[in-house]
C-alpha positions in Angstrom: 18.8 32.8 6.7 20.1 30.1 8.7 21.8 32.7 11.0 18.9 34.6 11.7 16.5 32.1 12.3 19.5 30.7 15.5 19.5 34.3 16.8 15.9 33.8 17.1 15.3 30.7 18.7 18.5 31.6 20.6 17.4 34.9 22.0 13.5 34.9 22.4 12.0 31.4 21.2 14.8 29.1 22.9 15.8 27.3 25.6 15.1 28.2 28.7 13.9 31.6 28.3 11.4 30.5 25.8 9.6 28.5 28.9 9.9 31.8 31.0 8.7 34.0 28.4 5.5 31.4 27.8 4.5 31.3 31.5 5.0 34.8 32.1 2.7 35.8 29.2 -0.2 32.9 30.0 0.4 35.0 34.0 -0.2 38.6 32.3 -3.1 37.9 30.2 -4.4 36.3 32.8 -4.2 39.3 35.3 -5.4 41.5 32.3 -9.0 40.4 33.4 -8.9 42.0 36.5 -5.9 44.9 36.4 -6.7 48.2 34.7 -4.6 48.7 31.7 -3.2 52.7 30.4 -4.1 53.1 26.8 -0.7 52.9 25.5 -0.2 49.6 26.4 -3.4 48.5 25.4 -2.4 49.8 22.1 0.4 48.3 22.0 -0.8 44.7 22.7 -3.6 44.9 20.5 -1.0 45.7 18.0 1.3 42.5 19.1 -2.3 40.6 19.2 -2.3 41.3 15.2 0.9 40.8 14.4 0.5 37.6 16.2 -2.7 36.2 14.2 -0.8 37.4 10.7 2.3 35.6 12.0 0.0 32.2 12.2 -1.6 32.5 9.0 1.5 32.8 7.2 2.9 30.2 9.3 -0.2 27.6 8.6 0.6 28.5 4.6 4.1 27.6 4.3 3.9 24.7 6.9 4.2 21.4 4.4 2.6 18.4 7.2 0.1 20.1 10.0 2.4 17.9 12.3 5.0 20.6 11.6 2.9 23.4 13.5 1.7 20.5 16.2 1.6 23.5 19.3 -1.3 24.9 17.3 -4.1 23.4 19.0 -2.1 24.8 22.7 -1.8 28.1 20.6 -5.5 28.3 19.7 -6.2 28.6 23.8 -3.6 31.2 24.5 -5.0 33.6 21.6 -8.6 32.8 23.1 -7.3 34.0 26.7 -5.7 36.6 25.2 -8.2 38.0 22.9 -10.6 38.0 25.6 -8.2 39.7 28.0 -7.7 42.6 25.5 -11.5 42.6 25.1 -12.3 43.2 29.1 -9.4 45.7 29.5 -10.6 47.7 26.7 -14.4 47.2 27.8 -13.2 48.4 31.1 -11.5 52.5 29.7 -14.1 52.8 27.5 -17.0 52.5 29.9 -15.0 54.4 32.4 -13.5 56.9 30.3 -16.2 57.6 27.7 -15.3 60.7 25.0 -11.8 61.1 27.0 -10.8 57.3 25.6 -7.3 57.9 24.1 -7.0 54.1 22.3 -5.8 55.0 19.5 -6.3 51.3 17.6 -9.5 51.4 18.7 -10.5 54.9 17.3 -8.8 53.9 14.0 -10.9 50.8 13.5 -14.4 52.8 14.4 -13.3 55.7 11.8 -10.9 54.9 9.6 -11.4 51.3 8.9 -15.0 52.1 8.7 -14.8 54.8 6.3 -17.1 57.4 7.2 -17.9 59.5 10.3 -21.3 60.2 12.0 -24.5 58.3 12.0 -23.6 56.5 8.8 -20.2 55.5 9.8 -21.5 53.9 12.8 -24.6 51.8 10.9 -21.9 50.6 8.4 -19.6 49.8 11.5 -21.6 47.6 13.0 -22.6 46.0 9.7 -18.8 45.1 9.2 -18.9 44.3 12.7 -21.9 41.8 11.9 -20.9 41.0 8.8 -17.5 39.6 10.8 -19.3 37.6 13.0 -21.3 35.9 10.7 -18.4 34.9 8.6 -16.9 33.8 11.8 -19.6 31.4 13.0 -21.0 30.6 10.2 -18.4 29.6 7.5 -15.3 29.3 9.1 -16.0 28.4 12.5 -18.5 25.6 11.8 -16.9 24.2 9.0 -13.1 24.3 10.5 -15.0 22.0 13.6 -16.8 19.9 11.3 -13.5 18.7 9.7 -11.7 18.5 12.9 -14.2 16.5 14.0 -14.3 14.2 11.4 -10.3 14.0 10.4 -10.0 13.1 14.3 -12.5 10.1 13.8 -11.1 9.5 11.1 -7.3 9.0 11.9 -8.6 7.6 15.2 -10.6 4.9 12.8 -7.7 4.1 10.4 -5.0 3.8 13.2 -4.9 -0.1 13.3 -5.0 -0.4 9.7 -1.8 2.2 9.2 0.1 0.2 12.1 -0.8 -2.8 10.2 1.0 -0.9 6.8 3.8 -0.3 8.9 4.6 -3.7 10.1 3.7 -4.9 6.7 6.2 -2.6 5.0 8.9 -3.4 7.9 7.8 -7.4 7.5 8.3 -7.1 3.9 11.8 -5.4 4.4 10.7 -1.7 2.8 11.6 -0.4 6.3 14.1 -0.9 8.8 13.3 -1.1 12.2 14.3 2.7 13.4 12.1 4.1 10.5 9.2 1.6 11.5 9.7 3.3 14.8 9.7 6.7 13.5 6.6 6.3 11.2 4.8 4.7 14.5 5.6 7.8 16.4 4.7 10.0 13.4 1.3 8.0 13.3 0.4 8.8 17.3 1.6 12.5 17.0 -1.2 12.4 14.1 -3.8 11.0 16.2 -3.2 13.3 19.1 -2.6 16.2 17.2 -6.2 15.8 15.6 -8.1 14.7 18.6 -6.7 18.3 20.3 -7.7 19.7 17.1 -11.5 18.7 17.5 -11.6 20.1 20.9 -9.1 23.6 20.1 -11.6 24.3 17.8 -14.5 24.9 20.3 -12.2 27.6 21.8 -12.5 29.8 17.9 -16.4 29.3 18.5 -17.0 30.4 22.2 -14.3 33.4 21.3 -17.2 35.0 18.8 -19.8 33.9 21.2 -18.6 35.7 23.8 -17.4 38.8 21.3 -21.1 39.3 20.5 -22.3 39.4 24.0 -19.0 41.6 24.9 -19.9 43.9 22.4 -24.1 44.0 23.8 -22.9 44.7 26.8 -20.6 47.5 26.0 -23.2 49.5 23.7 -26.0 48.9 26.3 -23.6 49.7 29.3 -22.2 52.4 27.6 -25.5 54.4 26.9 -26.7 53.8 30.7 -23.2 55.0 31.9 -23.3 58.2 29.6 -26.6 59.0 29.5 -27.4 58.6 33.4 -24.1 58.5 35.5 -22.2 61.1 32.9 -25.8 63.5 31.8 -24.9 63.0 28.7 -27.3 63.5 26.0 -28.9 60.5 23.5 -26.5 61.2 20.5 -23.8 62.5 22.1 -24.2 58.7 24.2 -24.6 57.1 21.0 -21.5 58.8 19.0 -19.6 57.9 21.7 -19.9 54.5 22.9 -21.3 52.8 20.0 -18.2 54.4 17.7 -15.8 53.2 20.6 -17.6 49.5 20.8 -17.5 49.3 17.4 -13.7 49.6 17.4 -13.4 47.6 20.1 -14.9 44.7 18.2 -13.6 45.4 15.3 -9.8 45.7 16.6 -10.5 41.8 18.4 -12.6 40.2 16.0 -10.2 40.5 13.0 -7.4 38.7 15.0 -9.9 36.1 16.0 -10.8 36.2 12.1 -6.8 35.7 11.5 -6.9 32.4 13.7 -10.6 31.0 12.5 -9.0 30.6 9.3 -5.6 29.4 9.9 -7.7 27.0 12.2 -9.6 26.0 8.4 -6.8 26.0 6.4 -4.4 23.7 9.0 -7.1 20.7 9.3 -8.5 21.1 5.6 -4.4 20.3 3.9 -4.2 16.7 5.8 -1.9 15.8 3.7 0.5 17.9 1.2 3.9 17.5 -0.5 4.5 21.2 0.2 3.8 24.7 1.4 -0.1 25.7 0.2 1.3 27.7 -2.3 3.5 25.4 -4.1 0.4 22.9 -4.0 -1.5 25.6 -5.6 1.3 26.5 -8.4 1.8 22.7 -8.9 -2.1 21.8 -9.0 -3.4 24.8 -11.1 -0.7 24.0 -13.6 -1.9 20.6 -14.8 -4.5 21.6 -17.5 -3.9 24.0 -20.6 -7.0 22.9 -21.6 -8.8 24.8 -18.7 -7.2 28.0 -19.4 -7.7 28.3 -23.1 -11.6 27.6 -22.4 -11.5 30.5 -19.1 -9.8 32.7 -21.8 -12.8 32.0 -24.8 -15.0 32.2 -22.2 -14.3 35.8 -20.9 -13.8 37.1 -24.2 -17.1 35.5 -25.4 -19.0 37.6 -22.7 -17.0 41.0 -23.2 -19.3 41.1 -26.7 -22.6 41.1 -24.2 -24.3 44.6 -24.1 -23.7 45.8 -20.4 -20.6 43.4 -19.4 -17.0 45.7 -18.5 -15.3 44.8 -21.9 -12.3 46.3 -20.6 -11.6 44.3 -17.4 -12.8 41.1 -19.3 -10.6 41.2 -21.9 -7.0 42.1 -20.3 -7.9 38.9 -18.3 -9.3 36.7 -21.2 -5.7 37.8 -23.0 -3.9 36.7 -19.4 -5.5 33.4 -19.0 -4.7 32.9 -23.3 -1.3 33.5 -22.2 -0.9 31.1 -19.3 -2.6 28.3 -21.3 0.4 28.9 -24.1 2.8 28.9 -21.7 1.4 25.4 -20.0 0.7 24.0 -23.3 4.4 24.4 -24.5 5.3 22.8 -21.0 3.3 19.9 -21.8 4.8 19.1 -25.5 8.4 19.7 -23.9 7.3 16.9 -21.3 6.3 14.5 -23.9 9.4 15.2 -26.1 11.3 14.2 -23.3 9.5 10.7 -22.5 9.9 10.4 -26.3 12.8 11.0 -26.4 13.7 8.6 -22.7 11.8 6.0 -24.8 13.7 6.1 -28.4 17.1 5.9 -26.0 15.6 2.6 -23.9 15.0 0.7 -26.9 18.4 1.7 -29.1 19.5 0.2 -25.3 17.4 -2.8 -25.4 18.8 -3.2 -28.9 22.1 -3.3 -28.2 22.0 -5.7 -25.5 20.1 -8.4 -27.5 22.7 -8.2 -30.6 23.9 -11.8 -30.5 27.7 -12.2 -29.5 29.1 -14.9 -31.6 31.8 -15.6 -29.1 30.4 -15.1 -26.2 27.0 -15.9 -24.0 26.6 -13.9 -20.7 25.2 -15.7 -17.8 22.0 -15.2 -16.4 21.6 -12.9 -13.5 20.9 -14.3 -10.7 17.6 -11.9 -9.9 16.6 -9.2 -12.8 14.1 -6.2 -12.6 12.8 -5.6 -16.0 10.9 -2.4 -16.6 8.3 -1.2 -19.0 9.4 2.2 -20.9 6.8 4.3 -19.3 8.7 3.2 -15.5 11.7 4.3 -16.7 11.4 7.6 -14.2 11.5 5.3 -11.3 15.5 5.0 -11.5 16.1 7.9 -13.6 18.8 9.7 -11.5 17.8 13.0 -12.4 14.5 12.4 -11.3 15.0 10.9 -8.0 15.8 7.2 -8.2 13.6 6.2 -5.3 13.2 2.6 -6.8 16.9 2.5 -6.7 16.9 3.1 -2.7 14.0 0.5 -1.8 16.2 -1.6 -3.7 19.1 -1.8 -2.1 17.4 -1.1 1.3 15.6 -4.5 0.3 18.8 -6.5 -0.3 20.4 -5.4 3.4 17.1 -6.0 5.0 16.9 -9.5 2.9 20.5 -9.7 4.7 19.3 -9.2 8.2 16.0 -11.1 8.2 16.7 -14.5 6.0 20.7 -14.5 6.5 20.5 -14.4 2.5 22.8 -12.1 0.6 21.4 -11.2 -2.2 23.2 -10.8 -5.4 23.0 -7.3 -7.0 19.5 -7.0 -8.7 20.1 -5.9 -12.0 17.5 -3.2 -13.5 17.1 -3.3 -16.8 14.0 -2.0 -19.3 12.5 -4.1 -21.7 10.8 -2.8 -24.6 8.7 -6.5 -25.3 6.9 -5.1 -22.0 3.5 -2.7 -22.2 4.8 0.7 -21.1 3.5 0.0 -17.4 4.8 -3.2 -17.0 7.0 -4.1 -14.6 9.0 -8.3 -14.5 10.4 -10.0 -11.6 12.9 -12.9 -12.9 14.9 -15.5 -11.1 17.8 -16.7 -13.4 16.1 -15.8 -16.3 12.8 -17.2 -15.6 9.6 -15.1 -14.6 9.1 -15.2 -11.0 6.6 -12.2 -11.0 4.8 -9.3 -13.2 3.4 -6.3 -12.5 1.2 -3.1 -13.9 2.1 0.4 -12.2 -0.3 3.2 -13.5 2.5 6.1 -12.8 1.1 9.2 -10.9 -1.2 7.1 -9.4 -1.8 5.0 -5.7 -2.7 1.8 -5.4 -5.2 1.8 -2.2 -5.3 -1.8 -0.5 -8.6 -2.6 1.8 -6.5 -4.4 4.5 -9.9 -6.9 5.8 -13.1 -5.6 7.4 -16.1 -3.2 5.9 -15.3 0.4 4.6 -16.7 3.3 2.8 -16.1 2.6 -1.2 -13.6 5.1 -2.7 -13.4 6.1 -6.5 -11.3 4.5 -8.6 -9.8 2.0 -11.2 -10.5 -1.8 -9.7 -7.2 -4.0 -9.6 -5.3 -7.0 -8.0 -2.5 -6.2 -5.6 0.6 -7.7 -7.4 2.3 -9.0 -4.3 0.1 -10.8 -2.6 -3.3 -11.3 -4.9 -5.2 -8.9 -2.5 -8.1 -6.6 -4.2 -7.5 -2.9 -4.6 -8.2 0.2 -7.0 -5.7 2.9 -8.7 -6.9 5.8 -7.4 -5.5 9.8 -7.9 -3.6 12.4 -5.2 -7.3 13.9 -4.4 -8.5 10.3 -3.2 -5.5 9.5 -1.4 -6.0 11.5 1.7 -9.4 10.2 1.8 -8.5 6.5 1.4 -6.6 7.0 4.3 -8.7 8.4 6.3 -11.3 5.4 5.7 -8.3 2.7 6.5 -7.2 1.7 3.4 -3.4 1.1 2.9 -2.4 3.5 0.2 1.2 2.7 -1.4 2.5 5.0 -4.3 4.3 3.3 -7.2 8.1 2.3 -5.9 6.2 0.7 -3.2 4.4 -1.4 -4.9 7.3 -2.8 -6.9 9.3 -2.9 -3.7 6.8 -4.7 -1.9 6.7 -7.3 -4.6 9.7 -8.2 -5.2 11.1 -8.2 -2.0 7.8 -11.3 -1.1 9.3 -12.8 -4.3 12.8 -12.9 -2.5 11.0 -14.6 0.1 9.3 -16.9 -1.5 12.1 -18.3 -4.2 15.0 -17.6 -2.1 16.4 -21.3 -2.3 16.3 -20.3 -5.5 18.6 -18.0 -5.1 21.2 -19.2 -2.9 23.5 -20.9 -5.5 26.9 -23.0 -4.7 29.0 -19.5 -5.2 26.5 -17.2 -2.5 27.8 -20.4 -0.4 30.9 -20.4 -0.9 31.0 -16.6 -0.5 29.4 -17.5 3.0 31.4 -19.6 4.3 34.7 -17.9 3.1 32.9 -14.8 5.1 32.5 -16.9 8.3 35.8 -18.7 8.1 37.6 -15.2 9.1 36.3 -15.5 12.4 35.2 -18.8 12.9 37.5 -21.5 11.2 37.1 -24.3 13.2 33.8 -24.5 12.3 33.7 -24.4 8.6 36.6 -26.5 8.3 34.4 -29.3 10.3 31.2 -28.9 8.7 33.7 -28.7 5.3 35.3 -31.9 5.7 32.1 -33.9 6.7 30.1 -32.9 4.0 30.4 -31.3 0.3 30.0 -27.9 -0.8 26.4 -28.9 -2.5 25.4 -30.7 0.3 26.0 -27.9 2.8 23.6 -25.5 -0.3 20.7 -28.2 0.1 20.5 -28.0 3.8 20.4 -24.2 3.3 17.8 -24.6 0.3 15.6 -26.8 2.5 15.5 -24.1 5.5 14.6 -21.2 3.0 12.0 -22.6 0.9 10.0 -22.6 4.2 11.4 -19.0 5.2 13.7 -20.4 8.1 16.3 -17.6 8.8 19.7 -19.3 7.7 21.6 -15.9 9.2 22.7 -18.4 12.4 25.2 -20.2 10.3 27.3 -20.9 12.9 24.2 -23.1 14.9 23.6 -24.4 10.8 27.2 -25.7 10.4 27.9 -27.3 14.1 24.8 -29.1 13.5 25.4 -30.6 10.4 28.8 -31.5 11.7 27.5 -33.4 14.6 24.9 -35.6 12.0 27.2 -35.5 8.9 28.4 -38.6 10.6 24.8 -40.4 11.3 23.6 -39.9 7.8 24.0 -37.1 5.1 20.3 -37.3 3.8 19.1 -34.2 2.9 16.0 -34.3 4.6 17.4 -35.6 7.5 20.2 -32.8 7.7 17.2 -30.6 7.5 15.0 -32.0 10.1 18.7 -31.9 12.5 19.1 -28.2 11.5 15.6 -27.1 12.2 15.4 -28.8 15.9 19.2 -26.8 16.5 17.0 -23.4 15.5 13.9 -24.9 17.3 13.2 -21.5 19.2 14.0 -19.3 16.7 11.6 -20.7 14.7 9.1 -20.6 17.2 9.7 -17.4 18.1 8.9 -16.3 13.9 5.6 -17.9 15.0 4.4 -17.6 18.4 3.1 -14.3 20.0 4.1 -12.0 22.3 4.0 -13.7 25.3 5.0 -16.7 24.0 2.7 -18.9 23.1 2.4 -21.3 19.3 -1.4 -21.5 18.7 -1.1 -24.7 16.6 -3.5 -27.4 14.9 -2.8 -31.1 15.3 -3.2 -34.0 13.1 -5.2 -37.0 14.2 -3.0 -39.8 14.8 -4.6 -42.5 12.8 -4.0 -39.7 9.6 -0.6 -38.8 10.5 0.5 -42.6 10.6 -1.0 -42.9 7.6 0.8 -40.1 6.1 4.0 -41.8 7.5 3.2 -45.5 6.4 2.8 -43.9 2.5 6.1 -42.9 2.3 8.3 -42.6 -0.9 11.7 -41.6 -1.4 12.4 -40.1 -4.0 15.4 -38.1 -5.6 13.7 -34.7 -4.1 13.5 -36.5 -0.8 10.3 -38.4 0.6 7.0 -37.5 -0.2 3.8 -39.0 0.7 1.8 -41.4 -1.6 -1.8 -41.1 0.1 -4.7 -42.8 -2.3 -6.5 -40.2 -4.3 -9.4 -39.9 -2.2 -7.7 -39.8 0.8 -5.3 -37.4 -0.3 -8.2 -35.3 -1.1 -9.9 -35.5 2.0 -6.9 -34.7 3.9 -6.4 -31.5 2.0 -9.7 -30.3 2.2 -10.0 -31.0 6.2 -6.9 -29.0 6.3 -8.1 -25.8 4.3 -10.9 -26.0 6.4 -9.2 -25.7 9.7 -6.6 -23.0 8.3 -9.6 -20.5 7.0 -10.8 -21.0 10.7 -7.4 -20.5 12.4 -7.4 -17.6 9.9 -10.6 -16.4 10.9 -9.3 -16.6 14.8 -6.7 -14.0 13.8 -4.1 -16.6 14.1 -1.3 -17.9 11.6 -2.0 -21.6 10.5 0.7 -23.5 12.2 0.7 -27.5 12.3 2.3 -29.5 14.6 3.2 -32.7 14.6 6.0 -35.7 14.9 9.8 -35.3 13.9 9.1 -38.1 10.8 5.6 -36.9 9.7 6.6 -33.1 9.1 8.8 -33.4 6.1 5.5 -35.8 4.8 3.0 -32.8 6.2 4.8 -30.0 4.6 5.1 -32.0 1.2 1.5 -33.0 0.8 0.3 -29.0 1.7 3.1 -27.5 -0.2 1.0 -26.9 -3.6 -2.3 -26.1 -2.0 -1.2 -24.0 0.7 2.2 -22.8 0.2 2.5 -20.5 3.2 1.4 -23.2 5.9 4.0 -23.7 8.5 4.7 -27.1 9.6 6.5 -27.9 12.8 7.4 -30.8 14.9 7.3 -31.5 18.6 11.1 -31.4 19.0 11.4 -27.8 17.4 9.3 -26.5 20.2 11.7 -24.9 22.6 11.3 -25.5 26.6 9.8 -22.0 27.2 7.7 -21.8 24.7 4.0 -22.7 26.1 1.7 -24.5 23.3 -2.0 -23.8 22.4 -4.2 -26.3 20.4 -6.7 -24.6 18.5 -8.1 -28.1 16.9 -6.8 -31.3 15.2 -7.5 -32.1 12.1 -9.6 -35.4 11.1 -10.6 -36.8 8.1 -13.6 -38.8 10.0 
């Protein structure tokens, strides 16, 4: 197979002779409107012109993604030119040739096709004929343009929201940045492919517009030529030309009939995990239940006086026998989960038989799974929670500088079948409920149309959303809503947890592990940073950057400064401060925009010395100790001015002075977590600052 399909792409559909071939076919059919054609070759390219049209068809119904056949819009033009090419040369030997027209094709389709001869043959021709055309405008045509039409607006409509998904999904570490990429490209090759789609599909239309008034002209023509030029009589004029025009239609309509619906049947399947026909085997084999009541049904009727007892019957015994067949499917399906089941909890037994001797630590981060999500890192069954998994762990790597211990997966039968567990060192950091087989579809902000389905909470990130089934998902899409299947959602979550609690994480051995890492290639500076301060002194510097998602991946930058203020003081919080002034435009570059600016909010001075003068030191470092009231008014003032930042389609940043940050991030840390707090000394020299308010308790 793979042989033959190289010769072919070699020999005719590749390289360069594939371009020459192209331009000199577009060059023929174009000079077949205005060069006479011999009847052979007519006969012979109105044969290639069906073979062609089949050809699409079948390729439109094993093509998976209409991406995969993204030349058919192009294609829909060249078939129009060349349909109507065939059409004018053909017009042009039957007018002047009359009774002497030797087109063979075309006196096969006005007899043969038609099934009879004479005056009857040529009413029922031109019925077919009609009968083609309405089919045509009517049902395909229109409703192949209405979709295209509206799956172009559509994916036009839901682009920012599925860019958004991506940089979400890349944000969040699902991705790397090459398949980012790749899905971005995918996404614009969607769009375009669409929007050529809305417009190719006027060509199908204006090809059975002109076929009718083709086919006019030939019968009216035909009877002036015959009947005036040629002296022939009424019916002889009339056998001839109509039979011939019929033919003629007949032989170019059914090609164009070919295309109209591979035109349907390419912008109706969107979206498919395979060919048409394995969607089709794989959809009309959920339900048993629909086939045993087809088969009562059809034998019920082949009791009722009049009704074919003996077509009904044979087929009410067929669909009996596919409903057995799916029925047995089903109970060998839910053996198996049985069975998966029983095993996972004789597992979960096992492990929680208490060892006398012996008590195993507690992993460092655990992914605990109901029974019923067991599938997602079955092996034989595609692992795909496996991959995301360890693709989160590198990207984890690459974006915090935190190596992440192995995630151990594990199923716990104390959770409901659908549960899913996130836990840090044995305690819960995050839970979870995946309805299998289903999407969860996430509005990402603004007004859309309401989509069926089962209303939820987005684990990772408390946003609203609603299970919804395959047949919904295309259409969520379409309206803008981020649709993630199950492996996603787990993904997505635990990877934010990572985020969030990785200070938690990073325990003395990951640091060790670092440092022995980093020592290979740069001793001098480990040994330094080593000797000034301890091993848990180093891990509370590195705590301190993570818990407000600082990158700690510049170790090098991280240990030289600790080095150089070891010797001032080996405060935490002043280590800290020291490190995040050394990383100062790295960090503003994880907040600014693209050209370079850090839209930020201020604090009013008289507050922020406030904030300074109620200072505490505690064992957890300093913390402010603002009265009640105060404390109160400060936080809601600052909520205030974060829902507008928010509202600006900016990220809340705060800036403010080297001693009050460590005092700004601590008093905002339980009511808004994710606030970013920096101080004037972090901002690098190139990086241009934008107030967007101060923040006043007056």
């Amino acid at each position: 197979m793979a042989d033959a399909r190289s010769i072919l792409s070699n020999s005719l559909l590749g390289g360069a002779r594939s371009d020459l071939l192209v331009a000199g076919g577009v060059i023929f059919a174009s000079l077949m409107f205005v060069i006479p054609l011999p009847a052979v070759i007519l006969d012979t390219l109105m044969a290639m012109n069906l073979v062609a049209s089949l050809l699409v068809v079948l390729i439109v119904l094993y093509t998976q993604k209409a991406l995969d056949f993204s030349i058919f819009p192009a294609l829909l033009l060249v078939f129009t030119v060349f349909g109507l090419a065939l059409n004018i040369s053909s017009t042009r030997l039957i007018l002047s040739q009359g009774a002497e027209f030797e087109g063979r094709l075309v006196r096969a389709f006005g007899t043969f096709v038609v099934g009879t001869e004479g005056l009857t043959g040529l009413v029922i021709g031109i019925i077919i004929f009609a009968i083609i055309i309405v089919v045509q405008v009517v049902v395909i045509t229109k409703g192949a343009t209405r979709v295209a039409e509206v799956a172009a607006r559509f994916t036009l409509d839901g682009l920012p929201a599925k860019q958004m998904a991506i940089d979400a999904e890349y944000s969040a570490g699902a991705l790397t940045e090459e398949e980012a990429n790749r899905k971005k490209e995918e996404l614009q090759r969607e769009v375009d492919f669409y929007g050529a789609m809305d417009g190719a599909a006027k060509f199908v239309s204006g090809n059975v517009k002109a076929g009718i008034f083709i086919t006019a002209l030939n019968i009216i023509g035909g009877m002036t030529i015959g009947m005036t030029l040629l002296g022939e009589s009424f019916d002889l004029a009339l056998q001839t030309y109509v039979s011939l025009t019929v033919g003629d239609g007949l032989v170019t309509q059914f090609p164009a009939l070919l295309v109209s619906t591979a035109t349907g049947l390419i912008v109706t399947r969107a979206i498919s995990d395979g060919t048409f026909g394995q969607d089709v085997a794989r959809q009309f084999a959920r339900h048993s239940r629909a086939y045993w009541v087809a088969a009562a049904f059809l034998l019920g009727i082949s009791f009722l006086p009049g009704f074919p007892w003996y077509v009904l019957i044979p087929m009410s015994a067929i669909s009996a026998y596919f409903a057995y067949s799916l029925s047995a499917s089903e109970t060998a399906a839910s053996r198996e989960a049985s069975a998966a089941s029983e095993s996972a909890q004789r597992k979960q037994q096992r492990e929680q038989e208490p060892e006398a001797t012996h008590v195993a630590p507690l992993d460092p981060i655990s992914l605990e799974l109901g029974y019923g999500l067991v599938p997602l890192v079955d092996r034989d069954q595609g692992a795909e929670l496996l991959e995301r998994v360890t693709r989160i762990r590198r990207e984890a790597a690459l974006d915090l500088g935190l190596v992440v211990p192995r995630i151990r997966i594990i199923d716990n039968m104390r959770l409901q079948p659908s549960e899913y567990c996130i836990k840090i060192r044995g305690t819960e950091m995050g839970r979870g409920t995946i309805r299998m087989n289903h999407y969860l579809s996430i509005n990402p902000g603004g007004e859309r149309e309401d989509i069926p389905g089962e209303r939820t909470t987005d684990p990772a990130f408390g946003l609203p959303a609603k299970w919804i089934t395959e047949e919904y998902r295309e259409q969520a899409e379409r309206y803008g809503y981020t649709v993630v299947d199950s492996p996603s959602i787990i993904a997505t979550h635990l990877t934010e947890v990572i985020k969030r609690h990785g200070a938690e994480i990073l325990g003395r051995q990951e640091v060790r592990n670092m440092l022995d890492n980093l020592r290979k290639d740069y001793p001098a500076v480990v040994d330094e940073a080593q000797n000034a301060l301890s091993l848990g002194e180093i891990q509370k510097v590195l705590q301190g950057l993570l818990r407000e998602r600082i990158s700690i991946r510049n170790m090098v930058a991280i240990l030289e400064t600790l080095a150089d203020y070891a010797t001032v003081s080996k405060d935490g919080s002043f280590l800290v401060e020291k490190t995040r002034q050394s990383l100062g435009r790295q960090i503003c570059l994880q907040y600014a925009d693209d050209e370079r600016v850090l839209n930020v909010l201020t604090i009013d001075p008289s507050l922020e010395q406030a904030l300074v003068d109620s200072k505490v030191d505690t064992a957890g470092g300093a913390v402010p100790a603002l009265k009640p009231e105060l404390q109160r008014a400060w936080i809601n003032a600052l909520t205030n001015a974060v829902a507008n930042v928010q509202r600006q389609g900016y990220f809340p940043v705060v800036l403010c002075s080297e001693r009050a940050r460590p005092l700004v991030r601590a008093s905002t840390v339980r009511d808004i977590p994710d606030l970013a707090v920096l101080s004037v000394p972090e901002v690098a020299s190139d990086i241009r600052v934008n107030s967007l308010g101060e923040v006043d308790v007056q």
